[in-house]
Structure formats: structure tokens, C-alpha cells
N, C-alpha and C positions, 0 to 999 in steps of 0.2 A: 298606560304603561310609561315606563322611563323612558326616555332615547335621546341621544346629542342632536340639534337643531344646529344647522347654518344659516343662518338669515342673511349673509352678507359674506362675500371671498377676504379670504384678508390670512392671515397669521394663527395663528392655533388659540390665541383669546377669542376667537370668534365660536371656538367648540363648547356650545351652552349645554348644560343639561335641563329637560322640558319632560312636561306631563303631555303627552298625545295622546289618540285616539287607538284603541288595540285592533289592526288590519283582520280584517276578514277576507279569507278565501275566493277569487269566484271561480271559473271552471276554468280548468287545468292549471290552478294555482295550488298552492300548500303556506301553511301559516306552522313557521320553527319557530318555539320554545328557545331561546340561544342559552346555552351553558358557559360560552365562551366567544371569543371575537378577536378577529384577525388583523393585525395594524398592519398595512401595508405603505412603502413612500410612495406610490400612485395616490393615495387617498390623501396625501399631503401637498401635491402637484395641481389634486381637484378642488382641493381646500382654499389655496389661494388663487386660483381664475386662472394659472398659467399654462391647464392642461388641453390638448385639444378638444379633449368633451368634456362638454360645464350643463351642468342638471340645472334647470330652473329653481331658481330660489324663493321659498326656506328647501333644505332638504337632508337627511340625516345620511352622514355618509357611511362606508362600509361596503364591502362583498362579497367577505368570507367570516365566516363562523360556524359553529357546529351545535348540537341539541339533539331535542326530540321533539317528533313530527306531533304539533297540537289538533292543527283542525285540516282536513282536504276536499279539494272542490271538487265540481263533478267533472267526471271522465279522467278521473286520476285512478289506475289501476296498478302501476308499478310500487307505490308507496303506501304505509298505512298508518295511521294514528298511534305515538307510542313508540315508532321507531325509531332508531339511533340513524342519525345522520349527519354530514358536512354542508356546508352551502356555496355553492360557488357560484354565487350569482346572486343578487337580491331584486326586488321592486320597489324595495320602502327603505333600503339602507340596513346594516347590519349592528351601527354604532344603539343597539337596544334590546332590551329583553326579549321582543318579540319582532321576527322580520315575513313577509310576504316574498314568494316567490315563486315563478314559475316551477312548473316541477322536472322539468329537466336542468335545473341547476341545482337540485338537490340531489344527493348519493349516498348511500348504505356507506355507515360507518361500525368496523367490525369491532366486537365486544371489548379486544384488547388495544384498540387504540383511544387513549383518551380523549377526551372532550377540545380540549388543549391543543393538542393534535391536529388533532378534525377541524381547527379552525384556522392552524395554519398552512392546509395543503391548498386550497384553490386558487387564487394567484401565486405565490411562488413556484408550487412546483407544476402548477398551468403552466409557465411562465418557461421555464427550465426544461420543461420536456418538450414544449414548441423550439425552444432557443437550440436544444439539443438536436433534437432529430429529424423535426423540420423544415427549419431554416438554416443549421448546421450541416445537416446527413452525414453525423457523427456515425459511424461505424466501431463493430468490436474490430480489435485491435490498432487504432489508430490511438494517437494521444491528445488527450483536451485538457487546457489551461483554463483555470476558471479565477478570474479575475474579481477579486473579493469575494473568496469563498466561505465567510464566517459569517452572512445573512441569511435572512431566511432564504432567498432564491438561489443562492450560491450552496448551500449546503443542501438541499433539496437538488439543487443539478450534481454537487458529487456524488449522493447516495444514488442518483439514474446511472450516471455515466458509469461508477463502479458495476452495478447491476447488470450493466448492456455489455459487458467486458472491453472498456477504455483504459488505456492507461492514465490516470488522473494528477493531474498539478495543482496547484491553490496557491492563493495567495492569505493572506491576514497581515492586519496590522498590529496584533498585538500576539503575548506567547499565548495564553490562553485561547483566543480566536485559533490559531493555527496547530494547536492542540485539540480542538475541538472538532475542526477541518478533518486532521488524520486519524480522530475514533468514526468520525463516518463514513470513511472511506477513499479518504484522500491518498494519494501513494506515496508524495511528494509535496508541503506546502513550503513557501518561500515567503520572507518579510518582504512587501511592496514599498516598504519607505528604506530600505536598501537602496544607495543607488548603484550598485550593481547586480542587481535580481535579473536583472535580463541576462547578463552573462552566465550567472550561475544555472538557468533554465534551459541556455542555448547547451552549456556543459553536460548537463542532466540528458539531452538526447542527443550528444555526438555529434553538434554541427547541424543536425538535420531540421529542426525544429519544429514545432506540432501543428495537429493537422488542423483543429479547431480552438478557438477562442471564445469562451462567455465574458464579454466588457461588461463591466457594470456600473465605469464608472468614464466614459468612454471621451471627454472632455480632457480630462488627465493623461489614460492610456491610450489613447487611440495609437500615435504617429509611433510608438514602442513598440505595440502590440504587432504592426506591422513588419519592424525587424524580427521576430519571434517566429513567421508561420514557416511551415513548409510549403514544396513548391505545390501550386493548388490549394491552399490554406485556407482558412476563410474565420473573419472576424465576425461575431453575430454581438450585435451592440444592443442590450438589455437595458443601458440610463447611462444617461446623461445630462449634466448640467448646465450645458456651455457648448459653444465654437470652438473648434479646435483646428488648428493647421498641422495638415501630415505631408508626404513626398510619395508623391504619384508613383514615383519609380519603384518605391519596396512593391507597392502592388505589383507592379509591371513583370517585376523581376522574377516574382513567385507564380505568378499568374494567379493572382490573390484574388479573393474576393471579398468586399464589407457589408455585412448584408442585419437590418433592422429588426426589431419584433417590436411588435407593440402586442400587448395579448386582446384588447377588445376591436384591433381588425381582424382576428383569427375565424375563420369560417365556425358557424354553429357543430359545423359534421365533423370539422376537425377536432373541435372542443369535446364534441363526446366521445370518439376513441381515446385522444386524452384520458380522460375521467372513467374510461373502461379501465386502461393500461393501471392508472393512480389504485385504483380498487384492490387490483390485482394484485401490487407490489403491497400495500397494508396486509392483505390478506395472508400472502407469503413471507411476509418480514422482512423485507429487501427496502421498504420503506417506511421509516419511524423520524418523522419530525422532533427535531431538537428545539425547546424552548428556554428561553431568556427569560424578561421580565416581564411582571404580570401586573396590570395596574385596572382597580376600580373605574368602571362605567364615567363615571363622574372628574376623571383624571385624564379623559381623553388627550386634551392638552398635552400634557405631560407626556403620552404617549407619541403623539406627533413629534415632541421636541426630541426623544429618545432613537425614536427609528431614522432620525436625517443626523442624527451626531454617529463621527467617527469611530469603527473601533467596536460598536454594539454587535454582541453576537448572539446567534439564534434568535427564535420568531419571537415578538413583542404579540402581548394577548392581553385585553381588555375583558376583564368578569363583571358583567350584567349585576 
């Protein structure tokens, strides 16, 4: 089969495409068919050595994409050969036509969610629904600011946050991205390259300002983010590029809190109510992934360089 090879950390000319060996199943595995493939900037952070977990090299990156189930190992009884699925999680890398995986990182994908779809829910809106309710303990009626809300993990966290009954805020940097923000659910989106966004946000809720924070790009906003919160507030920081210097005191003064996600320290048992929760909302239509650009197996590259430029909205997907 086809799939992208890493043989060496470096820059997105590192993303080869190669002829491998087609994974076989063994027990309590599953081998997906991918129809489609999820570009996430983790996979881009793993691409070049800078991320905390670096896979032995060669090895084909990816984690999410979506298909139908080809072949299953033994003591697989929840899934069957044929069926529609997402993958949130791989053994062998997703960047290929065919990927191995445990079978609790596989999940029923209902008839009327695309392929496409399906391969952009398992990190972003993994990602979004830990950073939400989580490590946030976002609440209906409170209001959450989602800071770069025209990606795929920021508009995956408005379509929750609207669904959970949040008052929702966004950011974008372009009109289209924050045009995009407000058909999924946003109540309120604001231009972040404004340099007065912050006043017009504290404006938006009368002085009081909101209970939770998705940072996404927490290098930039961090030391801002913390004039924004209310008192008890809490910043939950989703990426970051950099060192930042903030003032101890806005924490102090709200009795704030700045609190991290990484989604592959997230407990297994958490990850599957998750993945219960995700099912439910496809199933009900409270949650439909918006996709961007779609690029050829063979353009992985291209894909890497697309999801770290500013301004991209909705999910980047790679077709096998």
C-alpha cells in the first residue's frame, strides 16, 4: 500500500511518499480501509523532533482518519468488517490508505456524516471537549472565549460549547474565518489582529468578563487572556509556540487559574466517554465538522505547510 514515511525529523520535505507492507490485524486489533485523513499541527510538532513524544524512526505519521473496517482480530466483538468508521488513534500512522489499530480507537461513523468528517473529529474535537469540560468545567450558562476559533479544534469547541448551553465568543483573523465561526455556532466572533478586541469583548459582557478561555495560540495571548477572565476564570491553553511573560497579579486579582491540555496525557477512560459523548452529538446533529482543503496522499507536505499558516479555516484532510 501507499503511506508517507519519515525516516528523519526535519521540516515537511521530510514527508515521502513509499510502497510498505499492508498491516495485518492481531487480537484486539482492526485494520481501516481510510477514505480520508486528518492533518492535525501535533503531527507537525511530531514531524520535526520538537514534540514531547517522538516515535522511533522510519515511521508514518497521522491519528485520525475515517473508512471502513477491512479486516478484525480475534476478540473483537464490538465492530465488524464493512463498517463505517472514524479512527482516533492509530498503531501504524494514518498518513495511508490503510492504517492498524487498536479497536477501542475506532468508532461507528453514522451514515450521514461524511468520510471527511469522520476524519476530522478525533483530535480536534478530543481535544475541545477535554479543553471544555475537563480541564475548563465549562458550565451552561457561563461564557467561553475561544481563541482562534476558525480551526479545526476551535470550531469543533464552538459547535460543543453552543450545544452544552454556553454563551460563545470567537476570535478569527480573517472575515471569512469569523463568518464561518458564527454559521457554527458562535454568538459573538471578534478580529484578534484588532488591537482593541480585548475592550470590545470586556464591552460584550458589561465589565464582567468570561468564565473560560480556549488559547490556542497561548505565546501571543496568554498575558491578554488574563485581563479578559472573570473572577474564578480559567485559561485552558490548547498550543503554544513560545515563552511568554504575563503579571501574576491579573491571576491574583480574579483568582484565575491557567490550566494545560495536552490530549495524549488524557486518561484511556476519559478518552472513551469522550468518544461516547462525539457519537452522540453526529448522531443528533449538534455536531457536523466543517472542512477546508483537501489535498492528495502524496501532498502531505503541502498539508503540513497549510495547517501552521495563519488565517486557514476548517479541517485540512488528506485523500488516500
Amino acid at each position: 500500500m501507499k503511506a508517507i514515511v519519515v525516516n528523519q525529523f526535519g521540516g515537511p520535505e521530510v514527508l515521502a511518499l513509499a510502497t510498505v507492507p499492508d498491516p495485518k490485524p492481531g487480537p484486539g486489533q482492526v485494520v481501516v480501509q481510510l477514505a480520508a485523513i486528518g492533518i492535525n499541527p501535533v503531527d507537525t510538532y511530531i514531524r520535526s523532533g520538537n514534540y514531547a513524544h517522538k516515535p522511533a524512526l522510519p515511521y508514518t505519521p497521522g491519528m485520525d482518519g475515517a473508512g471502513v473496517i477491512l479486516a478484525i482480530g480475534d476478540g473483537v466483538t464490538r465492530l465488524r468488517e464493512g463498517q463505517r468508521v472514524y479512527v482516533a488513534g492509530s498503531l501504524s500512522g494514518t498518513y495511508a490508505e490503510r492504517t492498524l489499530c487498536d479497536a477501542s480507537h475506532v468508532h461507528s461513523l453514522p451514515e450521514n456524516v461524511s468520510f471527511a468528517q469522520g476524519a476530522a473529529l478525533g483530535v480536534p474535537y478530543a481535544t475541545a471537549h477535554v479543553g471544555l469540560f475537563s480541564r475548563g468545567q465549562a458550565a451552561a450558562g457561563e461564557t467561553v472565549l475561544i481563541h482562534g476559533g476558525t480551526g479545526g479544534v476551535g470550531l469543533a469547541a464552538i459547535q460543543l460549547a453552543h450545544a452544552a448551553g454556553l454563551t460563545v465568543y470567537a476570535t478569527g483573523g480573517t472575515d471569512i474565518g469569523r463568518q464561518l465561526a458564527l454559521a457554527q455556532g458562535a454568538h459573538r466572533v471578534f478580529d484578534h489582529q484588532a488591537p482593541d478586541y480585548p475592550e470590545h469583548i470586556l464591552r460584550e459582557t458589561a465589565g464582567r468578563g468570561v468564565h473560560v478561555i480556549l488559547e490556542m495560540l497561548g505565546n501571543v495571548n496568554l498575558a491578554k487572556d488574563l485581563t479578559l477572565l472573570a473572577p474564578r476564570g480559567r485559561v485552558v491553553v490548547i498550543g503554544s509556540r513560545g515563552p511568554i511573560e504575563i503579571n501574576p497579579r491579573d491571576l491574583m486579582a480574579r483568582n484565575a487559574d491557567i490550566r494545560g491540555v495536552m490530549l495524549l496525557n488524557t486518561p484511556p477512560e476519559e478518552i472513551a466517554r469522550v468518544h461516547a459523548a462525539l457519537e452522540a452529538g453526529l448522531e443528533n446533529g449538534s455536531l457536523r465538522p466543517a472542512i477546508g482543503r483537501e489535498f492528495p496522499l502524496g501532498d502531505a507536505a503541502q498539508g503540513h505547510i497549510a495547517v501552521m499558516t495563519p488565517g486557514a479555516t476548517g479541517k485540512l484532510i488528506l485523500q488516500p
